[in-house]
MMTF fields as JSON, N, C-alpha, C and O atoms, coordinates in Angstrom:
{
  "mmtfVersion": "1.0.0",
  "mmtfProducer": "UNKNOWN",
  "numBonds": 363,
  "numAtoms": 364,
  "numGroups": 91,
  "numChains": 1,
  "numModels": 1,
  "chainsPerModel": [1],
  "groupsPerChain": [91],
  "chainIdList": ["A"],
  "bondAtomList": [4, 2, 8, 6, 12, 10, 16, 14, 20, 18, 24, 22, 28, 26, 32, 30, 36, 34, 40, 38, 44, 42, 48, 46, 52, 50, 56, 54, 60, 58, 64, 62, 68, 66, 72, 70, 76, 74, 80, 78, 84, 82, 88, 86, 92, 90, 96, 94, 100, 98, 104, 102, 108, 106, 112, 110, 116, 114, 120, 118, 124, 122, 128, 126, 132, 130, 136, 134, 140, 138, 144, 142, 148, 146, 152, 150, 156, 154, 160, 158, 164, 162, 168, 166, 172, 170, 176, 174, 180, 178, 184, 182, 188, 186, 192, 190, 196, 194, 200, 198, 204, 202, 208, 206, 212, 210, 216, 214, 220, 218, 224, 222, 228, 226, 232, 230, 236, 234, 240, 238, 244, 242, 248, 246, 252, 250, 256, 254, 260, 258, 264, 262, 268, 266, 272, 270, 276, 274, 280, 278, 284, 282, 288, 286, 292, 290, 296, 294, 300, 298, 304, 302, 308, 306, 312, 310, 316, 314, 320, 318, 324, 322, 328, 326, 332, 330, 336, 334, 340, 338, 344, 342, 348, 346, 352, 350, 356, 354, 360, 358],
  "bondOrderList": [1, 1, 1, 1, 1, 1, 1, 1, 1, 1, 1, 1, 1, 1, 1, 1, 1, 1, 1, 1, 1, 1, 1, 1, 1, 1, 1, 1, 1, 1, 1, 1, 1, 1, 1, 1, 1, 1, 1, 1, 1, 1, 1, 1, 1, 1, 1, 1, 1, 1, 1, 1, 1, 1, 1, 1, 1, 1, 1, 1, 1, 1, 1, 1, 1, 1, 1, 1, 1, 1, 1, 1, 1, 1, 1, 1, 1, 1, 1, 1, 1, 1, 1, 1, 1, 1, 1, 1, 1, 1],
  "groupList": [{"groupName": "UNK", "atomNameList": ["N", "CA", "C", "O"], "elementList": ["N", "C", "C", "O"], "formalChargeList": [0, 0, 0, 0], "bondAtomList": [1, 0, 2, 1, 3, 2], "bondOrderList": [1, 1, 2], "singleLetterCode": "X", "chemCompType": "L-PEPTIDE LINKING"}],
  "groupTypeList": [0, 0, 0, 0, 0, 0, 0, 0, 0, 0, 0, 0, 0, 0, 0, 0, 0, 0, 0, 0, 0, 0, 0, 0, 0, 0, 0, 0, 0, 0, 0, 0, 0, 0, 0, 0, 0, 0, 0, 0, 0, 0, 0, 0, 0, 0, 0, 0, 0, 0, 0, 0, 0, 0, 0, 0, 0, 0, 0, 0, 0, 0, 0, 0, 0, 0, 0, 0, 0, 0, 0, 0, 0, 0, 0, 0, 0, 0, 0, 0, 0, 0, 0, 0, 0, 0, 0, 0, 0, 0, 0],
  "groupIdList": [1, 2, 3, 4, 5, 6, 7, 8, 9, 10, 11, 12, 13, 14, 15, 16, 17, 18, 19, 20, 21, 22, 23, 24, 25, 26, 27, 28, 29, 30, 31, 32, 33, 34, 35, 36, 37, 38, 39, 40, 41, 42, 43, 44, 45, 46, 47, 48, 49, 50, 51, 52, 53, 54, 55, 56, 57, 58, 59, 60, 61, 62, 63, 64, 65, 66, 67, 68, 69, 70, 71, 72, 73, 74, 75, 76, 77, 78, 79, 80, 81, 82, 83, 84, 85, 86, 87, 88, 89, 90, 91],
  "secStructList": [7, 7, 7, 7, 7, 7, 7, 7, 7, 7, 2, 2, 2, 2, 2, 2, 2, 2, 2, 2, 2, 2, 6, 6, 6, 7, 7, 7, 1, 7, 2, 2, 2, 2, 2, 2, 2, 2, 2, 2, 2, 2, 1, 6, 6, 7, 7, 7, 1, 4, 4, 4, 6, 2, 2, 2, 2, 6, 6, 6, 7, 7, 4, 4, 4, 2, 2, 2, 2, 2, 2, 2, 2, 2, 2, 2, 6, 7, 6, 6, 1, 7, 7, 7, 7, 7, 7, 7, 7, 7, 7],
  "xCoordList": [0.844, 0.0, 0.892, 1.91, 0.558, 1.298, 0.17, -0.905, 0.786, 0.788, 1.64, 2.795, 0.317, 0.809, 1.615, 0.841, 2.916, 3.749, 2.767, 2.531, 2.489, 1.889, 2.532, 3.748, 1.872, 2.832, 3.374, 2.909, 4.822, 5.878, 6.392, 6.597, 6.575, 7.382, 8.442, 9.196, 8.564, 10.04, 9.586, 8.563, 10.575, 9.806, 10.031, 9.486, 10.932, 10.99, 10.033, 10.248, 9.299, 7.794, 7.025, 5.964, 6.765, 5.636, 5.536, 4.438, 6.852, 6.9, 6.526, 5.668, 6.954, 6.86, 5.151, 4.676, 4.399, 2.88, 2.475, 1.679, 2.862, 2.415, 1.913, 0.771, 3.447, 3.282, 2.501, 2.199, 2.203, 1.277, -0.104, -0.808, -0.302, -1.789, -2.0, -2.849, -1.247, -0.806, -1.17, -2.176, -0.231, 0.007, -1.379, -1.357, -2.169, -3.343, -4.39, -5.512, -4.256, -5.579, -6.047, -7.208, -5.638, -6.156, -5.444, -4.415, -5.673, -5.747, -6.144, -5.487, -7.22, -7.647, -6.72, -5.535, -7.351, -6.612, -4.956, -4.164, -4.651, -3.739, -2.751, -3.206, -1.497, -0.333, -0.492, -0.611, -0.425, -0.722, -1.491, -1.204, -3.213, -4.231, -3.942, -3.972, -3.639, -3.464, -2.544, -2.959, -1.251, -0.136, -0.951, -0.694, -2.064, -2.849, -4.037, -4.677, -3.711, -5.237, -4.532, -4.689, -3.342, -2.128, -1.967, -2.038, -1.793, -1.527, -2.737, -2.653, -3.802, -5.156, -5.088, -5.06, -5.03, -5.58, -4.556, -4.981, -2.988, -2.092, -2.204, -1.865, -2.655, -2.946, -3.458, -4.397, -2.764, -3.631, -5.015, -5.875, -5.39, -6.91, -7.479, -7.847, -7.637, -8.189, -9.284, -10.126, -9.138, -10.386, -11.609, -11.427, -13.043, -14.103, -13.689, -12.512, -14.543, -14.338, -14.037, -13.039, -15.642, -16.218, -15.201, -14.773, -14.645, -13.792, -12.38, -11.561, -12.017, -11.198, -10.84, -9.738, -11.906, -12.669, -13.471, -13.585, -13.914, -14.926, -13.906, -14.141, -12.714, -11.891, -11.023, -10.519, -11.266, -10.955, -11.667, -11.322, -12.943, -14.334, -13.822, -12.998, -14.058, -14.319, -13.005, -13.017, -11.47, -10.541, -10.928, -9.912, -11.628, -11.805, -11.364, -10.965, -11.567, -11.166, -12.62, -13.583, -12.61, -14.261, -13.873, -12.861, -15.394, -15.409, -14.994, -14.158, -15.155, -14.455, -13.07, -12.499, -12.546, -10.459, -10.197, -9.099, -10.895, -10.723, -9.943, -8.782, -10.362, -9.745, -8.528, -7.897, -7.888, -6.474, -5.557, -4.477, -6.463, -5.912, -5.259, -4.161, -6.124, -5.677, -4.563, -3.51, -4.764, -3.821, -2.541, -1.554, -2.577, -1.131, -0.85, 0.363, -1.441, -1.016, -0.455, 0.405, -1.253, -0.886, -0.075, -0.093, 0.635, 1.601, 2.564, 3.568, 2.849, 3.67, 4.605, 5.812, 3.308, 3.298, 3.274, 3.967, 2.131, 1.578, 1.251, 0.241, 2.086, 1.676, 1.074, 0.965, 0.886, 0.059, -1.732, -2.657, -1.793, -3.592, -3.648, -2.813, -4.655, -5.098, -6.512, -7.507, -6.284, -7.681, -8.531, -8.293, -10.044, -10.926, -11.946, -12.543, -11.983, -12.45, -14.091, -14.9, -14.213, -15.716, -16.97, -16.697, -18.115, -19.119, -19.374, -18.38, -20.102, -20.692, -22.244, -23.074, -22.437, -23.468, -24.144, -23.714, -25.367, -26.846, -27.836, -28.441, -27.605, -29.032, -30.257, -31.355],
  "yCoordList": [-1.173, 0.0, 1.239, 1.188, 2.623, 3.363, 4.617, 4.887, 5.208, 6.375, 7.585, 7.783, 8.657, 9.547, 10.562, 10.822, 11.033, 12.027, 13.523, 14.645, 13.137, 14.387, 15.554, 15.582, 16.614, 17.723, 17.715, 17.348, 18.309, 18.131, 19.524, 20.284, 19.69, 21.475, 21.348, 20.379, 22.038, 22.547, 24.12, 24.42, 25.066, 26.612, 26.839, 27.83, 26.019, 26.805, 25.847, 25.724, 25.275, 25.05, 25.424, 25.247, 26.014, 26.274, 27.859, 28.38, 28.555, 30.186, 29.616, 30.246, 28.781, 28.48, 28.256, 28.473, 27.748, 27.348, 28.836, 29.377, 29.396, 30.8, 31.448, 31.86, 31.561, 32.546, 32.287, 33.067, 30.937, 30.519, 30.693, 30.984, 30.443, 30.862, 32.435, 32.713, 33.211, 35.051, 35.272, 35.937, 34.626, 35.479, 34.203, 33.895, 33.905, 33.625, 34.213, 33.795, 35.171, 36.33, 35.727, 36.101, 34.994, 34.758, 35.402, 34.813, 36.451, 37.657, 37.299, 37.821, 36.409, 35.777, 35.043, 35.097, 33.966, 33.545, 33.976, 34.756, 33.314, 33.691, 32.459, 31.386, 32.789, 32.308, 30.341, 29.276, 30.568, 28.825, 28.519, 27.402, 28.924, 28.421, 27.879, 26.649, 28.392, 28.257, 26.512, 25.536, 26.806, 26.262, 24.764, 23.756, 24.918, 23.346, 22.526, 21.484, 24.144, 23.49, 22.473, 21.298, 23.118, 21.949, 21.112, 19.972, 21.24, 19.543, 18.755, 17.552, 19.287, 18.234, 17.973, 16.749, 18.7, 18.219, 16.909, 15.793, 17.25, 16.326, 14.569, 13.407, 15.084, 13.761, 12.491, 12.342, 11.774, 9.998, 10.008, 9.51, 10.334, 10.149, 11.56, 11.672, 12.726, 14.096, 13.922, 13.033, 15.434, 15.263, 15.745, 16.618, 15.375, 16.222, 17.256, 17.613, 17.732, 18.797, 19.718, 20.172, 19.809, 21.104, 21.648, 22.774, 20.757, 21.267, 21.452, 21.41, 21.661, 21.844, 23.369, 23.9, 23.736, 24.862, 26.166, 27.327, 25.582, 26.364, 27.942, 29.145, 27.152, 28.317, 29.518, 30.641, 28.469, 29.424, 30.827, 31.987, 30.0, 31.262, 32.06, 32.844, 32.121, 32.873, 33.623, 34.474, 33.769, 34.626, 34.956, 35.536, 34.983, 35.812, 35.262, 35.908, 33.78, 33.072, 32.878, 32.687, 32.946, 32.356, 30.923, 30.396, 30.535, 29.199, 29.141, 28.248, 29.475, 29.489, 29.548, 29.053, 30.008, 29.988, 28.808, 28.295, 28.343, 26.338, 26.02, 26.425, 25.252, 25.079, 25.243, 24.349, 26.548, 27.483, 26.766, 26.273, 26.819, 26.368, 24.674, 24.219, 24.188, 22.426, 22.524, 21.903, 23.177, 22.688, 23.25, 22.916, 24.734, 24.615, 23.94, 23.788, 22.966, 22.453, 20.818, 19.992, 20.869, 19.513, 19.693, 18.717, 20.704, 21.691, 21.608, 21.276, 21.762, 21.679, 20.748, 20.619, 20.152, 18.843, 17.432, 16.523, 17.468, 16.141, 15.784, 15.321, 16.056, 15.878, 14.091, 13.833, 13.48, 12.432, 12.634, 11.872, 13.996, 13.941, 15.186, 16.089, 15.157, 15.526, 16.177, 15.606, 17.854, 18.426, 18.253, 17.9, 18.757, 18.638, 19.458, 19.566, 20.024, 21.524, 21.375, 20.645, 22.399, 22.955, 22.671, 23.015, 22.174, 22.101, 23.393, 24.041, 24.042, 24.977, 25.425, 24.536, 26.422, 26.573, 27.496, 28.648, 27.212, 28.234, 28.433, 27.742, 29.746, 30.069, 30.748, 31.062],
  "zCoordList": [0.0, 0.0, 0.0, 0.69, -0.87, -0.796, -0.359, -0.895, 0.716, 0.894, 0.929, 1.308, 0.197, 0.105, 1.517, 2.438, 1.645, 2.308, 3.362, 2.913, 4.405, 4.912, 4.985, 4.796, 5.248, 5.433, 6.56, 7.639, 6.192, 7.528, 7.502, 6.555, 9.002, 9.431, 8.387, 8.471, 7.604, 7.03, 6.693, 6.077, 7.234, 6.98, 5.91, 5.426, 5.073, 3.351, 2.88, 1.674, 3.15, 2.141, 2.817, 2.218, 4.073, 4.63, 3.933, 3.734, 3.587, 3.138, 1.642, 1.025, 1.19, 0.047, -0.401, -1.515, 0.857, 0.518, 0.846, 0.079, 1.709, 2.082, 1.207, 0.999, 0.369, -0.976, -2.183, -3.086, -2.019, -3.087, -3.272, -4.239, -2.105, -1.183, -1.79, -2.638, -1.306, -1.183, -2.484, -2.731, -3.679, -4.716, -5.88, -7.071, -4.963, -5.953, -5.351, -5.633, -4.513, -4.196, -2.741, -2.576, -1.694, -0.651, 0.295, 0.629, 0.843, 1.728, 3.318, 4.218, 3.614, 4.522, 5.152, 4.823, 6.529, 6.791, 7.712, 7.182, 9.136, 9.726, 9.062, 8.665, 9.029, 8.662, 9.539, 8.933, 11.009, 11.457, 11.034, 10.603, 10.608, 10.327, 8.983, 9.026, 7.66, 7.03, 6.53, 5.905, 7.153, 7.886, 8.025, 7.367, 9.128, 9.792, 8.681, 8.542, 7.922, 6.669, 6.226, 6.557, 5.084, 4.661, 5.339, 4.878, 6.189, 7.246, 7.181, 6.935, 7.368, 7.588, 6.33, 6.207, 4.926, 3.811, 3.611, 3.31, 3.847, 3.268, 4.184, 3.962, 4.885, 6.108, 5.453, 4.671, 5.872, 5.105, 5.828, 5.101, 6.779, 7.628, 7.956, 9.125, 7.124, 7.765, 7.892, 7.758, 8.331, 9.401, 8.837, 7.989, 9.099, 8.703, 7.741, 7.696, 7.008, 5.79, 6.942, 7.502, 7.068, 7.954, 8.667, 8.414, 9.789, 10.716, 10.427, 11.345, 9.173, 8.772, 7.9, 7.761, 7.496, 6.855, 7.579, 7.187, 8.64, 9.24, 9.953, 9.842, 10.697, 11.362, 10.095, 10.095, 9.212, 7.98, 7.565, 7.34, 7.596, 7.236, 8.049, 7.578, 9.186, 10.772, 10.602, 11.491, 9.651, 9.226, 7.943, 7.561, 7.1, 6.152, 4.71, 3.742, 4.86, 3.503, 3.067, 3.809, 1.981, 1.315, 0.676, 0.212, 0.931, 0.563, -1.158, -1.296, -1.828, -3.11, -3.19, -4.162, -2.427, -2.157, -1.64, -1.856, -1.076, -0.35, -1.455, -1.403, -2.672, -3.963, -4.219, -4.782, -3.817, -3.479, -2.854, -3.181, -1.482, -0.41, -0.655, -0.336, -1.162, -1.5, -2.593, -2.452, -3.498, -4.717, -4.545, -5.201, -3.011, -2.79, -2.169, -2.31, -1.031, -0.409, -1.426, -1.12, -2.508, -2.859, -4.072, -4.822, -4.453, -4.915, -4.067, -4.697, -2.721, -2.231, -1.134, -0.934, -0.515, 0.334, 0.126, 0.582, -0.822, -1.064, -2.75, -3.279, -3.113, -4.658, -5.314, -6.513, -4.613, -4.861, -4.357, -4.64, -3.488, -3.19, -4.103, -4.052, -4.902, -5.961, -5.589, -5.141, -5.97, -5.12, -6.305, -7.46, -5.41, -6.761, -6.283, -5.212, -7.404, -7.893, -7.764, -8.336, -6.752, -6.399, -7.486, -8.635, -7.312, -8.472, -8.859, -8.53, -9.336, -9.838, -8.991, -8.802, -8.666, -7.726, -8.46, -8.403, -9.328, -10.353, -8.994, -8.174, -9.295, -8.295, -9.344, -8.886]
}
């Protein structure tokens, strides 16, 4: 069985996910929070969506930057988990 690599402290990819996050328009968000999203997403067993997301809202990320948030993390951490892109929401 192979699993995919969680995210691990190293500060030149954590500046490295930082900036990726930054320079695709996500403004939100405190630097650890951010930091723990990557970790839960890269995790072989994460946790609940919700609770993974929710402390996000409550800093000023919108649920549409989630998306962001995964593909740097799997850009930078975990390049075997593969995000996947929000449905489309018609009102």
């Amino acid at each position: 069985m192979i699993i995919a690599p969680s995210a691990q402290a190293d500060p030149a990819l954590d500046q490295q996910y930082l900036e990726l996050v930054r320079s695709n328009g996500v403004t939100g968000g405190q630097d650890d929070a951010l930091l723990a999203f990557a970790q839960q997403f890269c995790s072989p067993n994460p946790p609940p969506f919700l609770d993974t997301v929710l402390p996000l809202y409550g800093q000023g990320v919108w649920p549409q930057q989630i998306f962001i948030l995964q593909t740097a993390a799997s850009r930078t951490y975990c390049p075997n988990r593969i995000p996947v892109a929000p449905l489309p929401i018609y009102f």
